[in-house]
C-alpha positions as a printed NumPy array, in Angstrom:
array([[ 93.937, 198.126, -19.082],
       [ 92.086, 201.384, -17.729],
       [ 95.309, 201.733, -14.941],
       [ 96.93 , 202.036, -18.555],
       [ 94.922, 204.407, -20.505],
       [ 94.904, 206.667, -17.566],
       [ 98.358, 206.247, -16.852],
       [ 99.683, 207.247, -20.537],
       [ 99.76 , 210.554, -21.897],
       [ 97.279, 211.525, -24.608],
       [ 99.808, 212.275, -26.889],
       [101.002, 208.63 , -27.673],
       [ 98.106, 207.386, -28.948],
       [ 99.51 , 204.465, -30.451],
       [ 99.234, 203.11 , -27.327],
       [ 95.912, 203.987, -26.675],
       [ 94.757, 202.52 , -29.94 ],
       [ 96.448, 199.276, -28.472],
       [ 94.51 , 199.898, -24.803],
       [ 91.425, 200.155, -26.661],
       [ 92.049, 196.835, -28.537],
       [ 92.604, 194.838, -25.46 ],
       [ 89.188, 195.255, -24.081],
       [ 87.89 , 192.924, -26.591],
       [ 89.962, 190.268, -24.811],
       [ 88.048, 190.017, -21.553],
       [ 84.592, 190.856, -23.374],
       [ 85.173, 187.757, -26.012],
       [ 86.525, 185.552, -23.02 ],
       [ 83.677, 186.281, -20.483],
       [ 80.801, 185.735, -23.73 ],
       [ 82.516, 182.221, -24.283],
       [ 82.501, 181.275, -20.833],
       [ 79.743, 183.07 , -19.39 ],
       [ 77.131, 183.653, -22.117],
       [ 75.41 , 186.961, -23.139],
       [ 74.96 , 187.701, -19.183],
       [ 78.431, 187.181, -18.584],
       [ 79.438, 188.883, -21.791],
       [ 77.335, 191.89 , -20.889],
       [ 78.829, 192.693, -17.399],
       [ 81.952, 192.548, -18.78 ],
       [ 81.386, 194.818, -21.794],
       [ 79.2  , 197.316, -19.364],
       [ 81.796, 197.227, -16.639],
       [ 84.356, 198.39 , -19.267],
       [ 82.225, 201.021, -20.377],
       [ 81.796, 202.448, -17.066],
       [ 85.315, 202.224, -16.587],
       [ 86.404, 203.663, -19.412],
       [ 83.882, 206.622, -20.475],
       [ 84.966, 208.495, -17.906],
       [ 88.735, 208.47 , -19.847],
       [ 87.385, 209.221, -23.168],
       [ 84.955, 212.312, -21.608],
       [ 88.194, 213.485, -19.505],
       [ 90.462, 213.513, -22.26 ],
       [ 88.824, 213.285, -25.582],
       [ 85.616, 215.419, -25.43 ],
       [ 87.572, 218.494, -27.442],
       [ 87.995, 215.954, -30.366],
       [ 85.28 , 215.914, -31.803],
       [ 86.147, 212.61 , -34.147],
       [ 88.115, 210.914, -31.444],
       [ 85.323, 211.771, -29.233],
       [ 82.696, 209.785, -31.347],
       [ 85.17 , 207.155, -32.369],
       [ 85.428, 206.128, -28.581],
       [ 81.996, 205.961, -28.319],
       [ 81.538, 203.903, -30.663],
       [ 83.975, 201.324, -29.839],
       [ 82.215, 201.722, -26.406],
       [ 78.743, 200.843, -28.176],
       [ 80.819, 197.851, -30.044],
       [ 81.764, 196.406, -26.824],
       [ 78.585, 195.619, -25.888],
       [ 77.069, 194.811, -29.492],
       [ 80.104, 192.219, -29.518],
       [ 79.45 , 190.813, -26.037],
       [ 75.537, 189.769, -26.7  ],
       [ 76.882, 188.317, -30.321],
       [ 79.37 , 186.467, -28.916],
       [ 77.486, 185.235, -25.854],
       [ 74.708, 184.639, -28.234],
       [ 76.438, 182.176, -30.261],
       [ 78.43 , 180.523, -27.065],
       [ 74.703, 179.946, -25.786],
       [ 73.312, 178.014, -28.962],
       [ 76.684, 176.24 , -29.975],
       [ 76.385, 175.213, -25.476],
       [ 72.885, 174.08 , -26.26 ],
       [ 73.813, 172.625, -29.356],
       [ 76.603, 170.183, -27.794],
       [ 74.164, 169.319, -24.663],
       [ 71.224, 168.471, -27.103],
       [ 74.02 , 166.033, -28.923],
       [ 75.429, 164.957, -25.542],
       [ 71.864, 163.905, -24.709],
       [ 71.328, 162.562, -27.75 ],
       [ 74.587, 160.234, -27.886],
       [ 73.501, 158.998, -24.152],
       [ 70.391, 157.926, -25.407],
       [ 71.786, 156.29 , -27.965],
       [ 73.958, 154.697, -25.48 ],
       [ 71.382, 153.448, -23.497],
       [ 69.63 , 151.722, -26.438],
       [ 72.796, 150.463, -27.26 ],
       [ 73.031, 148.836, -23.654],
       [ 69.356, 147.777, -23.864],
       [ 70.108, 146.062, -26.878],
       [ 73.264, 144.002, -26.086],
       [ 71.528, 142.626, -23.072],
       [ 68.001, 141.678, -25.278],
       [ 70.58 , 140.363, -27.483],
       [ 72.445, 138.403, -24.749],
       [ 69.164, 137.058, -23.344],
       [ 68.497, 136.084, -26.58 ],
       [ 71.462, 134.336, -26.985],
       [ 71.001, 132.605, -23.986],
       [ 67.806, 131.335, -24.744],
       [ 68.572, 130.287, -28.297],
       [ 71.379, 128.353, -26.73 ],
       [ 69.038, 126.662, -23.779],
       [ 66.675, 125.569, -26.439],
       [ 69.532, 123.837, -28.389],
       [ 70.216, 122.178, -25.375],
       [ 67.104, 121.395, -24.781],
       [ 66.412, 120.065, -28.126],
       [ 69.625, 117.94 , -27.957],
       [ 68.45 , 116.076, -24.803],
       [ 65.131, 115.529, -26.257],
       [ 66.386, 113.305, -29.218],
       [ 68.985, 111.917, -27.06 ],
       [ 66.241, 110.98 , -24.69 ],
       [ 63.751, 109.468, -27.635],
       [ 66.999, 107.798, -28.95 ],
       [ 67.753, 106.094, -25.131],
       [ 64.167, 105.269, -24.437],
       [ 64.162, 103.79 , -28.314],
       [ 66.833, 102.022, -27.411],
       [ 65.499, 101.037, -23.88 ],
       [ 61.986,  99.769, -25.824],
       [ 64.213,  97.301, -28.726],
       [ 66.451,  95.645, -25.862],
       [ 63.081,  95.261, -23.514],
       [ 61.872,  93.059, -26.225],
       [ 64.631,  90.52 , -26.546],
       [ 64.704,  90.358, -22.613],
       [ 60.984,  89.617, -22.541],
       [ 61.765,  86.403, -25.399],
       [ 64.645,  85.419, -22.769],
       [ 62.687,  84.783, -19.717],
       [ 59.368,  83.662, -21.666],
       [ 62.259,  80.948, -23.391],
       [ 63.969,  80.429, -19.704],
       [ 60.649,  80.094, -17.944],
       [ 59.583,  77.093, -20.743],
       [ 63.416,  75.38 , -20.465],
       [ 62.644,  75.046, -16.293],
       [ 59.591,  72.65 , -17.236],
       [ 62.411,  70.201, -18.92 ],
       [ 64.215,  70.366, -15.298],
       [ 63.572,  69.207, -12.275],
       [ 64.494,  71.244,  -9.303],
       [ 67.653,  69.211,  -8.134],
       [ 69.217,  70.146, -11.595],
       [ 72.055,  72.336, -11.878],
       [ 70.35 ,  73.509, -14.817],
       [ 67.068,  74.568, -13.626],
       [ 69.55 ,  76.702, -11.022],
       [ 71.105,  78.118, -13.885],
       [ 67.721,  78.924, -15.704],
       [ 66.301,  80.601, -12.485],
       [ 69.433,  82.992, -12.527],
       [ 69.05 ,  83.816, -16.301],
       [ 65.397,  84.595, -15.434],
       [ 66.558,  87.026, -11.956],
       [ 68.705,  88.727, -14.264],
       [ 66.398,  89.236, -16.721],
       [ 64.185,  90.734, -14.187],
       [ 66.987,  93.066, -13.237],
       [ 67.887,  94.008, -16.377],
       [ 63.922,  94.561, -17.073],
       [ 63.941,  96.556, -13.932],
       [ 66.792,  98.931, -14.831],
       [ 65.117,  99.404, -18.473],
       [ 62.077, 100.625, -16.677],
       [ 63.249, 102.79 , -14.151],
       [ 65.258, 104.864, -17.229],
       [ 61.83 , 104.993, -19.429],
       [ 60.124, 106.42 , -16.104],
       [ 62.69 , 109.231, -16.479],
       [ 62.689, 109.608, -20.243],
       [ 59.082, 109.501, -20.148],
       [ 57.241, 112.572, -21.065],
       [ 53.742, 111.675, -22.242],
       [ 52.438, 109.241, -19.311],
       [ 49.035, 108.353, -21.747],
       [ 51.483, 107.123, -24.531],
       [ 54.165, 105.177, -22.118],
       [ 51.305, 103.042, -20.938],
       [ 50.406, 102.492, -24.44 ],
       [ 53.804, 101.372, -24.861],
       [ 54.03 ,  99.337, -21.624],
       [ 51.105,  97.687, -22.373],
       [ 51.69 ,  96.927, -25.753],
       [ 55.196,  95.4  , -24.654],
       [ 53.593,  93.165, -22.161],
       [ 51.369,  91.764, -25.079],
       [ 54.33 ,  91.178, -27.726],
       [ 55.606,  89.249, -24.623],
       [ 52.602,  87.073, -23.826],
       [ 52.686,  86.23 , -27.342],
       [ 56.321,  85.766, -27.9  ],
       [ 55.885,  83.292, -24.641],
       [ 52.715,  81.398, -26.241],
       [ 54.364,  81.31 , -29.398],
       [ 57.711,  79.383, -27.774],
       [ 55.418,  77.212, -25.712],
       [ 53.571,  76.793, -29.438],
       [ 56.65 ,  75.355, -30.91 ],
       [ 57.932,  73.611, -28.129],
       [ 54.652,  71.579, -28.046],
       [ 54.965,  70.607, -31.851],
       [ 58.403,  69.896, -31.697],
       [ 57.479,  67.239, -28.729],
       [ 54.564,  65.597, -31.106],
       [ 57.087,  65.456, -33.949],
       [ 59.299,  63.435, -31.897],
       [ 56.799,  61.804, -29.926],
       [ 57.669,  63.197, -26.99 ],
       [ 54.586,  64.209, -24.074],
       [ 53.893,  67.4  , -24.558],
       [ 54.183,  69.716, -21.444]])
């Protein structure tokens, strides 16, 4: 643009009013980019560039003379406003950028309490689940070790009606292995289900007396039955 001014003649001034115009292109762009600093060494590196012109050429005007100036002075005055404002609205859109990765981070923070929290709500379902599936089995487990303890007491009191030779005293002794099986397999799933060792004794031992009594209680009847009919007791 100076190549220009110095390049025209004076007396088309049109064109040096355009000239003059153009140097607020590379003073705006360098405020944007560059900030007042920027701005500045444009708009002072014009000036030097371009005083020398106006002094050469316009100094025996007297109103161009101060009209150059002026847009000289302008140049500057335009390049710290504009740099200026490039520097807050800059500062401004870092201070949001930090802001929205903050946020961000939260965010991420968040989703993974929230996942963990999810996780653990779910685990404790599960957990719940098996624990009343486990009191339900070792319910379950107590009500059949009842009957089984009635089968052998009543199998045990049938062999005294046997000798040994009889197939049927065989057969009792294999009801009664069985039972102990069965008895066997009930016990080793309660050890597992078992949570509270002080109250599974409690149980265990209060299943081994409803046994000793459900056995007494068959040998009870069996004994009257054999005085009703006259028959020895055992």
């Amino acid at each position: 643009i100076t190549v220009l001014h110095y390049s025209t003649s004076v007396t088309k001034s049109y064109f040096h009013e355009i000239y003059k115009a153009l140097y607020f292109i590379p003073v705006i762009l360098a405020a944007f980019y560059f900030g007042i600093k920027g701005g500045l060494v444009t708009s002072i590196s014009i000036s030097c560039l371009y005083l020398p012109y106006v002094f050469l050429y316009w100094r025996g005007n007297p109103d161009y003379f101060t009209n150059r100036l002026l847009e000289v002075i302008l140049y500057n005055v335009l390049a710290y406003i504009v740099g200026r404002l490039a520097e807050g609205e800059r500062s401004e859109r870092k201070k949001y950028e930090r802001v929205a990765k903050e946020l961000q981070q939260s965010y991420d923070k968040l989703k993974r309490q929230s996942d963990t929290l999810a996780e653990v709500e779910e685990q404790l379902r599960h957990s719940d689940r098996l624990s009343v599936m486990g009191e339900l089995a070792a319910s379950l487990a107590h009500e059949v070790r009842n009957p089984l303890g009635s089968i052998k007491g009543a199998a045990e009191i049938l062999q005294g009606d046997y000798s040994k030779e009889s197939p049927n005293y065989e057969f009792l002794q294999i009801l009664g292995k069985e039972v102990n099986r069965l008895n066997e397999v009930i016990e080793n799933f309660l050890s597992l289900a078992r949570q509270k060792p002080s109250q599974s004794k409690g149980t265990l031992l209060q299943e081994a007396v409803d046994s000793v009594v459900q056995i007494v209680s068959a040998k009870a009847r069996k004994e009257k039955v054999a005085l009703d009919c006259h028959l020895p007791p055992e």
